[in-house]
C-alpha positions as CSV (number, residue, x, y, z in Angstrom):
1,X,3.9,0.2,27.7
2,X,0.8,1.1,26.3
3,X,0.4,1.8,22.5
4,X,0.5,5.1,21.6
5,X,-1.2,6.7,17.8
6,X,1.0,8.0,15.2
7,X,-0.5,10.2,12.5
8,X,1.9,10.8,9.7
9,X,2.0,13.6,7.4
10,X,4.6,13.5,4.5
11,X,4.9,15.5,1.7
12,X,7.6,18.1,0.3
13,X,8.5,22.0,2.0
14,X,4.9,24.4,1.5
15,X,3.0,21.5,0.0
16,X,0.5,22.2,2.9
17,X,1.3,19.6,5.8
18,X,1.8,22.3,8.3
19,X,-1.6,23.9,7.4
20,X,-3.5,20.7,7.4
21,X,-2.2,19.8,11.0
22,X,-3.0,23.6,12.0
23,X,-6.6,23.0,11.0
24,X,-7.0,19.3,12.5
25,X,-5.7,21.0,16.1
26,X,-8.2,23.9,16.0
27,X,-11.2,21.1,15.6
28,X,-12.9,20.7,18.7
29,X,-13.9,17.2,17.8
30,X,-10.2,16.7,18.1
31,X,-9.7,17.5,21.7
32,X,-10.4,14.2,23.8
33,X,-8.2,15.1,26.5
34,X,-5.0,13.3,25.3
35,X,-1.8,14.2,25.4
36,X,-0.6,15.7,21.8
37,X,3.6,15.1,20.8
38,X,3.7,17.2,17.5
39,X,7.1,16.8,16.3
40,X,8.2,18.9,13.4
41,X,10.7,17.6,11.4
42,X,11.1,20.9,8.7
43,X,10.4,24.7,9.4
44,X,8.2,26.2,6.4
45,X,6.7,29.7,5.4
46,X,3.7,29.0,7.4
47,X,4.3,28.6,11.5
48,X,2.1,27.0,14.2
49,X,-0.4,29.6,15.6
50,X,-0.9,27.3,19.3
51,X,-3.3,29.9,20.7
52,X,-5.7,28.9,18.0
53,X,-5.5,25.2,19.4
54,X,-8.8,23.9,20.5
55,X,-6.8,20.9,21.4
56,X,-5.4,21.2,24.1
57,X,-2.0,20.0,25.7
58,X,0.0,19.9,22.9
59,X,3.8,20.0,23.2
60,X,5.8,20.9,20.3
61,X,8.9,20.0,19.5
62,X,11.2,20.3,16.3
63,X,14.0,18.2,15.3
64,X,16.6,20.2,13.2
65,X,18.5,17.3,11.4
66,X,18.2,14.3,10.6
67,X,21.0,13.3,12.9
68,X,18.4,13.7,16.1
69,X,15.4,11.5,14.7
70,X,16.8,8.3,16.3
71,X,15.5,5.4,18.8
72,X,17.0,6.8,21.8
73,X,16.1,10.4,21.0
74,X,12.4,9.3,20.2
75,X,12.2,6.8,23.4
76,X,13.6,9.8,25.6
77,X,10.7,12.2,24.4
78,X,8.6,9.4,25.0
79,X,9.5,8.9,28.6
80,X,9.4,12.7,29.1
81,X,6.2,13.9,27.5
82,X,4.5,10.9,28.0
83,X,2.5,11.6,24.8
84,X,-1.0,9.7,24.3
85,X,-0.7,10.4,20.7
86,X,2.2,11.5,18.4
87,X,1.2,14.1,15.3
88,X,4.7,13.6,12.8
89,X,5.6,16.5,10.3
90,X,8.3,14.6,8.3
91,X,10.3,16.3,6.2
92,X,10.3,15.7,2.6
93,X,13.8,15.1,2.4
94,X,14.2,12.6,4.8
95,X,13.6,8.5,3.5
96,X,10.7,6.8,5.6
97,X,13.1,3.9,6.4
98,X,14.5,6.2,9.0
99,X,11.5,7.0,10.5
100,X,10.8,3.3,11.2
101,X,14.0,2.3,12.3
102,X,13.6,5.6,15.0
103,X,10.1,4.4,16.1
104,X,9.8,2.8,19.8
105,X,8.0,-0.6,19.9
106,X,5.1,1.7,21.5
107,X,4.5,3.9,18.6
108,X,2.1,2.8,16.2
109,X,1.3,4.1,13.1
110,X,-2.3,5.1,13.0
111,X,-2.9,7.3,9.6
112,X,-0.4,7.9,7.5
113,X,-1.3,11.1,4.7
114,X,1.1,12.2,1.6
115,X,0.6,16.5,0.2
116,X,2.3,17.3,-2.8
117,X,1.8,21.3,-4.6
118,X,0.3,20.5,-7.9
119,X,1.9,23.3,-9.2
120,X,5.2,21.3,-8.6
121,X,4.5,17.7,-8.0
122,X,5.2,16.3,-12.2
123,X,8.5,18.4,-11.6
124,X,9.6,16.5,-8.3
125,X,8.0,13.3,-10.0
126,X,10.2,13.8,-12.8
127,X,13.7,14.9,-11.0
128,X,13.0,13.6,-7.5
129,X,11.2,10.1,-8.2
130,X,12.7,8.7,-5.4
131,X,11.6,10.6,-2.7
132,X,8.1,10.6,-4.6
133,X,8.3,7.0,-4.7
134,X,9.2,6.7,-0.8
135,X,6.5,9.0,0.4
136,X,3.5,7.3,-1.8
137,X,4.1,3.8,-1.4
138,X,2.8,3.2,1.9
139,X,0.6,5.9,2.5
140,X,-3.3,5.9,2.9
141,X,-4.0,8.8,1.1
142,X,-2.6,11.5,-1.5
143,X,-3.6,14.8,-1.4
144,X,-2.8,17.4,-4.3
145,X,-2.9,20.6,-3.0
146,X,-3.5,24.4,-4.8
147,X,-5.2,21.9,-7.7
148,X,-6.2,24.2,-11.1
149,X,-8.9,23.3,-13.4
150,X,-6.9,23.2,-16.3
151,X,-4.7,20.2,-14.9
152,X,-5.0,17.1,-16.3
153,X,-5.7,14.6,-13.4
154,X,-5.1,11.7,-15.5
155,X,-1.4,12.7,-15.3
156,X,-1.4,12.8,-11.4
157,X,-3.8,9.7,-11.3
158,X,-0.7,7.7,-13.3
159,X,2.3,8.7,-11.3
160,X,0.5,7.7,-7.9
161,X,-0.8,4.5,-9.5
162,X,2.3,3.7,-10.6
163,X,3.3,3.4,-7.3
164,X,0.4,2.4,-5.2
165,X,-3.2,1.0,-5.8
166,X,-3.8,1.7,-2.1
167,X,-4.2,5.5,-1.6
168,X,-6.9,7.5,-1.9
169,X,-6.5,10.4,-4.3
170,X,-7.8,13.8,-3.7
171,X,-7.2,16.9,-5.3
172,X,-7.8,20.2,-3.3
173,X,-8.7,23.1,-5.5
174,X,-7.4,27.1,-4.9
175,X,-9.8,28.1,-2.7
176,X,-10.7,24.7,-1.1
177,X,-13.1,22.5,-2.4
178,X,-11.8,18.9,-2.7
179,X,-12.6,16.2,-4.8
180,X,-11.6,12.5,-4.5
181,X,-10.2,10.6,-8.0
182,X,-13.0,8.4,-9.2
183,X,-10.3,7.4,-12.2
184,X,-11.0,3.5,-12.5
185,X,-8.4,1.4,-12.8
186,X,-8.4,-1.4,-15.1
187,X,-6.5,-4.4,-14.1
188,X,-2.7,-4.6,-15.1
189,X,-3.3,-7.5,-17.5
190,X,-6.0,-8.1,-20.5
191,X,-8.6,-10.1,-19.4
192,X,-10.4,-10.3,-22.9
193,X,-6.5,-11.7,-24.4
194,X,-6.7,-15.0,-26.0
195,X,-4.3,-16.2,-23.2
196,X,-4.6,-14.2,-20.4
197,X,-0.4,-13.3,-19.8
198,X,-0.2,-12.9,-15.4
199,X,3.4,-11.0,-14.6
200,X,5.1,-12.4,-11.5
201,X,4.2,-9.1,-9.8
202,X,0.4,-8.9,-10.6
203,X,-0.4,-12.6,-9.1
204,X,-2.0,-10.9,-6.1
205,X,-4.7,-8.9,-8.4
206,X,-5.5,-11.8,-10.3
207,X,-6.1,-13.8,-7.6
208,X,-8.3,-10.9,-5.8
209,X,-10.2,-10.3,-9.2
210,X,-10.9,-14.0,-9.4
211,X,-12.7,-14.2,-6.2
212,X,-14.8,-10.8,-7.0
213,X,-15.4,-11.4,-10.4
214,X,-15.7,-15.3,-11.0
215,X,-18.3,-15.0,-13.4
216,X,-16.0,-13.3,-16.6
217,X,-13.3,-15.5,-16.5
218,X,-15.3,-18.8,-16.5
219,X,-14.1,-20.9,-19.9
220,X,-10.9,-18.3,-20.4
221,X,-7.2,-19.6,-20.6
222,X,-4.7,-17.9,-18.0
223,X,-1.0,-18.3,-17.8
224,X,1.1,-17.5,-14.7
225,X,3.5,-18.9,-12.3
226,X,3.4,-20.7,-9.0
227,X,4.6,-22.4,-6.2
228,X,3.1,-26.1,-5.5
229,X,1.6,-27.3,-2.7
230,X,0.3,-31.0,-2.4
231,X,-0.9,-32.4,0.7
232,X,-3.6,-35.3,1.7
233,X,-6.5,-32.7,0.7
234,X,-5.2,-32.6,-2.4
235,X,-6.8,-35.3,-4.6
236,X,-5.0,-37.4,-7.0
237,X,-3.6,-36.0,-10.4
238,X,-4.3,-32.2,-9.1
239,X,-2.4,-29.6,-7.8
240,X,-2.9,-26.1,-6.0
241,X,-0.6,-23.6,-7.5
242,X,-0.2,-20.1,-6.3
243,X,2.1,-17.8,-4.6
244,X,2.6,-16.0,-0.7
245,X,0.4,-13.0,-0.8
246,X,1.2,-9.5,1.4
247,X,-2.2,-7.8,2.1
248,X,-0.9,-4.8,4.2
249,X,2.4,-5.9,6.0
250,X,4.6,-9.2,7.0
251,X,2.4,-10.5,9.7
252,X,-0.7,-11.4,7.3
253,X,1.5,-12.6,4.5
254,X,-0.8,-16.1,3.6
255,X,-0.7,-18.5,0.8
256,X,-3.0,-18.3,-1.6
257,X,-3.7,-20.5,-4.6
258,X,-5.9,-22.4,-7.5
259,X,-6.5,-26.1,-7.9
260,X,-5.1,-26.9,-10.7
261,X,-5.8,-30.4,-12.6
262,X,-2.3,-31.6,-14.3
263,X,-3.8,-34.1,-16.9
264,X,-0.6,-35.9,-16.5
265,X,1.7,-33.4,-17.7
266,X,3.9,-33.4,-14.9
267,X,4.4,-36.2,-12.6
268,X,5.5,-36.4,-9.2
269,X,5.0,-32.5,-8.6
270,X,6.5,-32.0,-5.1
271,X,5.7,-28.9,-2.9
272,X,7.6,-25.6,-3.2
273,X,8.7,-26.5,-7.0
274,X,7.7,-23.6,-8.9
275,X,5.8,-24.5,-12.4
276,X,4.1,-22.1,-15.2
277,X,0.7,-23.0,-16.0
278,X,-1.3,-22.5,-18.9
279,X,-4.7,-23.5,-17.8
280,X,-8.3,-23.2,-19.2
281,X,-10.8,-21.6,-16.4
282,X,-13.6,-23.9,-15.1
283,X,-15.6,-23.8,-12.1
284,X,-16.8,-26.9,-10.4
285,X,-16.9,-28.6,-7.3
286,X,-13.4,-29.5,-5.6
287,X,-12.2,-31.4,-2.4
288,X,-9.8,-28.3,-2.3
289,X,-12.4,-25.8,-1.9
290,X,-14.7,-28.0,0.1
291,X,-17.1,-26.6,-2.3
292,X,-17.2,-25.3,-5.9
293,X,-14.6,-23.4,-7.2
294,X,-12.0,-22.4,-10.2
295,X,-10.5,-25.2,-11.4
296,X,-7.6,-24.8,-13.9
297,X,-7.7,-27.8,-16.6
298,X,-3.9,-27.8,-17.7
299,X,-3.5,-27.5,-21.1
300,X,0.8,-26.8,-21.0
301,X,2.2,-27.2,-17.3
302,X,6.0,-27.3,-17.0
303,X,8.7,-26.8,-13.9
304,X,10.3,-23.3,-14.2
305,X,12.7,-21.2,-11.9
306,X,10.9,-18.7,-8.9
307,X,10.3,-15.4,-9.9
308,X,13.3,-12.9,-7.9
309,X,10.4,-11.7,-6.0
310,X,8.6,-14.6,-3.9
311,X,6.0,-12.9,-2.5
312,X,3.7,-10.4,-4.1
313,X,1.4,-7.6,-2.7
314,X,-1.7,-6.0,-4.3
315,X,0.5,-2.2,-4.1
């Protein structure tokens, strides 16, 4: 069976899902002849107003508990819309992990968009964090809907970064204009610290920051955990050291890591045994690499126990 699009909207009751999809079916640039599924998964204040519709073949239909969103309900809708495309209203209430476990193998998850009320989203945050917590961390972009001037975005900004580094941010003011969160966020760790201190679960940034941003931490000393790896390309009295890195999901999940010269202070380092570093920053050619690259000159390097957490993500 072909793959079939799934556009995800999440959010709370009234924080604006069901007026945002309204909108996207009245675009003409919408209607490409395609077979719509909108499934409704909460009734609000606002309803659907089809006749306004400029895309066209659109079947609605509304589950009314959470007892009908399962795989054989969702495969039987399947096999009698025959949808090319799937638009989800998901009700607040209801945890993601459901929603996945219902999917068919053909759905696929295309865009995936959070609304919160700004009037009420610190509330929810604050009494709800769960359900916060489940509808931001995998989604591609946050919208804060019936946004005042007199809110302080940096508030907003925290609770979504606390969660996620992926999202977009927007906030959509009373009367409609939007603007997208230009807040910069500085790494989770100090990179002007004596000894730069890496937590378990921030391996992934340092590693991406190092790439980007060689240049400023060139002649620095860095501390983290890792997991060894030593094979023939390794040359003698080195070591790479790093950890299993989730970009997006479980099928690009890679292994990603420094060379890292020992200076003796462990022998007969073994792969997989995890060891803590503390390393000074140089860049310079390296088998490794095939080319020049950072090269950690040990200063402390000792065997430790993993982290609970054995791979790390950049969320």
């Amino acid at each position: 069976m072909e793959d079939i699009s799934v556009y995800l909207f999440l959010g709370f009751l009234d924080s604006g899902k069901t007026k945002f999809i309204q909108e996207t079916l009245e675009d003409a640039r919408m209607e490409t002849g395609e077979k719509t599924l909108l499934l409704v998964c909460e009734e609000g204040d606002e309803e659907y107003a089809p006749e306004r519709f400029a895309v066209k073949n659109v079947v609605k239909i509304t589950l009314e508990s959470a007892d009908e969103l399962t795989e054989q309900n969702m495969q039987a809708l399947t096999a009698k819309h025959k949808p090319q495309r799937i638009v989800v209203e998901y009700n607040g209430t209801w945890l993601l992990q459901q929603f996945f476990e219902a999917m068919p193998e053909s759905w696929v998850i295309n865009q995936m968009m959070t609304f919160f009320d700004a009037n009420t989203f610190l509330n929810y945050n604050a009494n709800m964090r769960q359900l916060v917590f489940d509808k931001v961390q995998m989604t591609q972009m946050v919208v804060f809907n019936r946004f005042k001037g007199e809110y302080d975005k940096m508030e907003f900004h925290k609770v979504v970064r606390g969660i996620s580094r992926r999202p977009d941010i927007v906030y959509e003011y009373i009367g409609g204009k939007p603007e997208f969160d230009e807040i910069e966020d500085p790494m989770p760790f100090d990179v002007n610290a004596p000894v730069i201190m890496i937590e378990d679960r921030d391996f992934a940034w340092f590693y991406r920051d190092m790439a980007e941003n060689t240049a400023q931490y060139v002649g620095k000393t860095v501390c983290f955990k890792g997991m060894a790896a030593v094979t023939k390309k390794v040359p003698k009295g080195y070591v790479v050291l790093g950890r299993h890195i989730m970009t997006c999901c479980e099928a690009d999940i890679a292994y990603d890591g420094f060379a890292v010269k020992t200076n003796g202070l462990v022998e007969d380092i073994k792969t997989r045994e995890w060891l803590v570093v503390t390393a000074k920053i140089n860049i310079e050619y390296n088998s490794i690499y095939r080319s020049k690259g950072p090269v950690l000159i040990a200063e402390k390097l000792e065997r430790c126990n993993p982290p609970e957490e054995r791979v790390v993500t950049y969320y």
